[in-house]
C-alpha positions as a printed NumPy array, in Angstrom:
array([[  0.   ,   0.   ,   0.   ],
       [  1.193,   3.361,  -0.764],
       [  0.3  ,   7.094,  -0.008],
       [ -2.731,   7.979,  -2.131],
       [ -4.45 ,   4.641,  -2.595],
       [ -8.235,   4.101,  -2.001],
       [ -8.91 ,   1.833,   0.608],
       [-11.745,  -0.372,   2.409],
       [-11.944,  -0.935,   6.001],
       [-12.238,  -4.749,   6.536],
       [-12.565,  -4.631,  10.141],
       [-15.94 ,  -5.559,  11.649],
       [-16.467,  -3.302,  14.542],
       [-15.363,  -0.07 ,  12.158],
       [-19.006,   1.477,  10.393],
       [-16.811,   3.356,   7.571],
       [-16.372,   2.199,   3.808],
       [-14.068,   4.075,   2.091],
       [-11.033,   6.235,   2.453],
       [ -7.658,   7.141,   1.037],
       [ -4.201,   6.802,   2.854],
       [ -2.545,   9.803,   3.744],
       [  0.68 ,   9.086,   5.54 ],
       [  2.391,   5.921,   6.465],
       [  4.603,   5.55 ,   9.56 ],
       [  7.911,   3.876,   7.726],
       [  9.496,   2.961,  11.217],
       [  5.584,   0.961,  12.361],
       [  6.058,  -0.905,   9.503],
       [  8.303,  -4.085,  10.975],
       [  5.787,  -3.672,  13.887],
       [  2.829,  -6.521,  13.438],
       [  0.716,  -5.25 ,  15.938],
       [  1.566,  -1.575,  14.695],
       [ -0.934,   0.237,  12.68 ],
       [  1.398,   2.392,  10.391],
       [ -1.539,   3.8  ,   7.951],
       [ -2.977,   7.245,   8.476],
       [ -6.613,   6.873,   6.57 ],
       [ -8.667,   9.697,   5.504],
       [-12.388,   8.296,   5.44 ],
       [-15.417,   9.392,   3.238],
       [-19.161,   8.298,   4.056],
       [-20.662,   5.967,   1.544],
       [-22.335,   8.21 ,  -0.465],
       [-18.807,  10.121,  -1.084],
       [-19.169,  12.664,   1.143],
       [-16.981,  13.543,   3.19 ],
       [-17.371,  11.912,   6.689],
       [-17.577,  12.893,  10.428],
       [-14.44 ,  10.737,  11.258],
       [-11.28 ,  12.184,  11.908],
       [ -7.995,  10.751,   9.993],
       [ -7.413,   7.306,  11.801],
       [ -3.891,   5.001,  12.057],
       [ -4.817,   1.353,  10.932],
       [ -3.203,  -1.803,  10.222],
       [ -3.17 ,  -3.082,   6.722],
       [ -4.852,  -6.246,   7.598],
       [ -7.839,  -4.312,   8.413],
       [ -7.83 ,  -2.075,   5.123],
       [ -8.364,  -3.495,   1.137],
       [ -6.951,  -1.657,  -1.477],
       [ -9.248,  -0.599,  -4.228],
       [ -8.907,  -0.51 ,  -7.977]])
């Protein structure tokens, strides 16, 4: 995953869809239990969302396209 990409939150207890990574933490990357990805979400209907910029791990998130 890079800076940029659209991504899907695959984590159950999270209510967002879709959102775009905005910064990755390079040294939270050797880290598993790190989440080194700074997400930017938008609502479903692509709006922009109530939720602030969250830090995820990439087993939770699915790049799109």
């Amino acid at each position: 995953m890079k800076v940029g990409d659209l991504v899907r939150s695959l984590h159950a207890l999270d209510s967002v869809g879709l959102g775009v990574i905005l910064e990755i933490s390079e040294p939270q990357l050797i880290n598993p239990n790190a989440c080194p990805y700074k997400i930017h979400w938008f609502t479903d209907n692509g709006g922009v969302s109530s939720y602030e910029p969250s830090w995820n791990r990439g087993s939770w998130l699915e790049v799109i396209g």
